[in-house]
Every structure is written in structure tokens, then in C-alpha cells.
C-alpha positions in Angstrom: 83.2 89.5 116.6 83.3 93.5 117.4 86.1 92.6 118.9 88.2 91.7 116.0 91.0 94.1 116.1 91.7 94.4 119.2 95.1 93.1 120.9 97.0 92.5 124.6 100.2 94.5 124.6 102.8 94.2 126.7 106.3 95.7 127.2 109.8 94.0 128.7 113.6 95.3 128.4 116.2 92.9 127.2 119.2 96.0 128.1 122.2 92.5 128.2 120.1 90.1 127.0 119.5 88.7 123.8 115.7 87.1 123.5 115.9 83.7 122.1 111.8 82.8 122.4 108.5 84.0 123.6 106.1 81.5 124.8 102.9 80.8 126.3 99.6 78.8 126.9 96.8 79.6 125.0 93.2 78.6 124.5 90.1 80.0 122.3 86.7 79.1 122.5 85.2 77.6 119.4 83.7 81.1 118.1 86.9 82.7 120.1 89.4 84.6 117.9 91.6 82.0 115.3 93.4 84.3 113.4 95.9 85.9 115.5 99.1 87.7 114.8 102.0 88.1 117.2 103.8 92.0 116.6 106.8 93.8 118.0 108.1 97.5 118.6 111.5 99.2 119.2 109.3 102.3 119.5 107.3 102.6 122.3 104.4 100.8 120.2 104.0 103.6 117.4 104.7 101.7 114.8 104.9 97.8 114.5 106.9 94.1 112.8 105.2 91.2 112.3 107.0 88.0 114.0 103.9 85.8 112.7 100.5 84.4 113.1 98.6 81.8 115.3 95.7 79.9 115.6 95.2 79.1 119.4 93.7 75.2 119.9 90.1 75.0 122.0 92.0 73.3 124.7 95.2 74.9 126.8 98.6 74.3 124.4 101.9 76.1 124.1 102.8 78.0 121.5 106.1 79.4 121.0 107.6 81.9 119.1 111.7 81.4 117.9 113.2 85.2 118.9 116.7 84.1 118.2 117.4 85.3 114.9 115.3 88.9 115.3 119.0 90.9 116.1 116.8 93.9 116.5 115.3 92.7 120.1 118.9 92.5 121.4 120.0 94.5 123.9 116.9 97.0 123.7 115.4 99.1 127.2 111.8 98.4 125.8 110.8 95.9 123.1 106.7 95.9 123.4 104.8 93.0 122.2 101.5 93.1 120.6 98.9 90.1 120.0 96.5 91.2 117.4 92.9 89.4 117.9 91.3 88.3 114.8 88.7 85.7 113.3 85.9 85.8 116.6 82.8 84.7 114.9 80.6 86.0 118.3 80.7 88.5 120.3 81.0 86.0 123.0 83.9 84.3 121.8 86.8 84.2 124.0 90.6 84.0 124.2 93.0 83.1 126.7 97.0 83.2 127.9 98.4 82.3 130.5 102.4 81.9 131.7 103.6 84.0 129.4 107.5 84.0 129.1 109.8 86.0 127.4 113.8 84.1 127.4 117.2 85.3 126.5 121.0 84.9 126.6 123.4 87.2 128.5 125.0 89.4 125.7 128.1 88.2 124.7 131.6 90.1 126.1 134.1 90.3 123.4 137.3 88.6 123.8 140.6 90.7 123.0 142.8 89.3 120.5 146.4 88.1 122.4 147.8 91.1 120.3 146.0 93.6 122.5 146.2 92.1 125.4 150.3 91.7 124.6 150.2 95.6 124.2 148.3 96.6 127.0 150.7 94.6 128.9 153.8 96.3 128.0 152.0 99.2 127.8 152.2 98.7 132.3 154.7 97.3 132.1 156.2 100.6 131.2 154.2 102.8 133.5 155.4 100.6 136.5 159.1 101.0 135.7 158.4 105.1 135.3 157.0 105.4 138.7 159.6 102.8 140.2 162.6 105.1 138.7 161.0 108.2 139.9 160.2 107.0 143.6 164.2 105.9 143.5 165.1 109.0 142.2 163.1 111.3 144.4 160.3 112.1 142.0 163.0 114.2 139.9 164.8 113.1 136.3 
């Protein structure tokens, strides 16, 4: 229980990507910490959002955490994660993770609207015919 309050942090980048989940395993001993809270930071871990509580099981399950609709996670050099450890009735209680996995989406490229496209077109299509009429005429006008 002195240990209530305490947390594993980590850090990852999603520069491209946008996070769709967070998972891992996870497993507390019965006087282990059951009240635990999963946090992230767009700030280098100075200040902090709550994605949501857990309670881990005794025995080794997965638990999984939806990322997908958290827009500010997208596309970020260093989102760091926090789990906040709470609820250890002993001082011998214990916690663990393992495989933890952070997945994501390549970033989506915007399509240009046929309009643009049509006007970047002409657009060479004009440069090519100035330098063809130049090179004919000798590079003068």
C-alpha cells in the first residue's frame, strides 16, 4: 500500500500515424493494486488526460484501451503514457504487464479535387509550350 500513487510511464511518437488502441496483458496479486488509471500527455508528461480506469484480473488477461477517437494522439513526436497504481492493500501487493502494444493507421494523404488537378495540368501544359517556342525560336521572343 505505500505504493499507491505511484505509476509506469512510458513515451512513443505517432509523427504519420494515427493510434487506434493500446493494449496489454496484465495481472495483480490479490492485495496487488485494483484501481488503476490509464493517463496521457502531449507535453512531455507535465501535465496529464485521463483515457480511463482498470481493474487488472488475478490471472494474466488483456485489456485494451480504444485510442481511435482521441484526435489529439494523431500525428504527435511524443505522446507519453502513464499508468497510475492505486487500491494495494499490502505493501507486498504486486502488479504486472507484459506485451504492451501501442497500434495505429498511416495518416491519411488528401486527395485533390479533379478541379485542381485539371488546373495544375494546364497550368504545364503551358510551361511546356513556353519552353518548346523559345528552344524553336532560339531562346529570343
Amino acid at each position: 500500500s505505500a505504493n499507491n500513487g505511484n505509476y509506469i510511464q512510458f513515451g512513443v511518437s505517432t509523427l504519420g500515424l494515427v493510434p487506434t488502441q493500446l493494449s496489454f496483458a496484465t495481472q495483480r496479486s490479490s492485495t496487488g493494486f485494483n484501481n488503476n488509471e490509464l493517463l496521457f500527455s502531449l507535453d512531455g508528461g507535465q501535465s496529464f488526460t485521463s483515457v480511463g480506469f482498470f481493474t487488472p484480473p488475478t490471472t494474466f488477461a488483456l485489456q485494451t484501451f480504444n485510442l481511435a477517437t482521441l484526435a489529439a494522439l494523431q500525428n504527435q513526436p511524443e505522446v507519453v503514457f502513464r499508468i497510475l497504481l492505486n487500491g494495494a492493500s499490502s505493501a507486498t501487493g504486486t502488479n504486472r504487464i507484459d506485451n504492451l502494444l501501442v497500434t495505429g493507421d498511416p495518416l491519411s494523404v488528401p486527395v485533390p479535387e479533379p478541379m485542381s488537378v485539371l488546373l495544375l495540368g494546364a497550368g504545364l501544359l503551358g510551361v511546356a509550350r513556353t519552353v518548346r517556342r523559345r528552344s524553336r525560336d532560339g531562346g529570343h521572343r
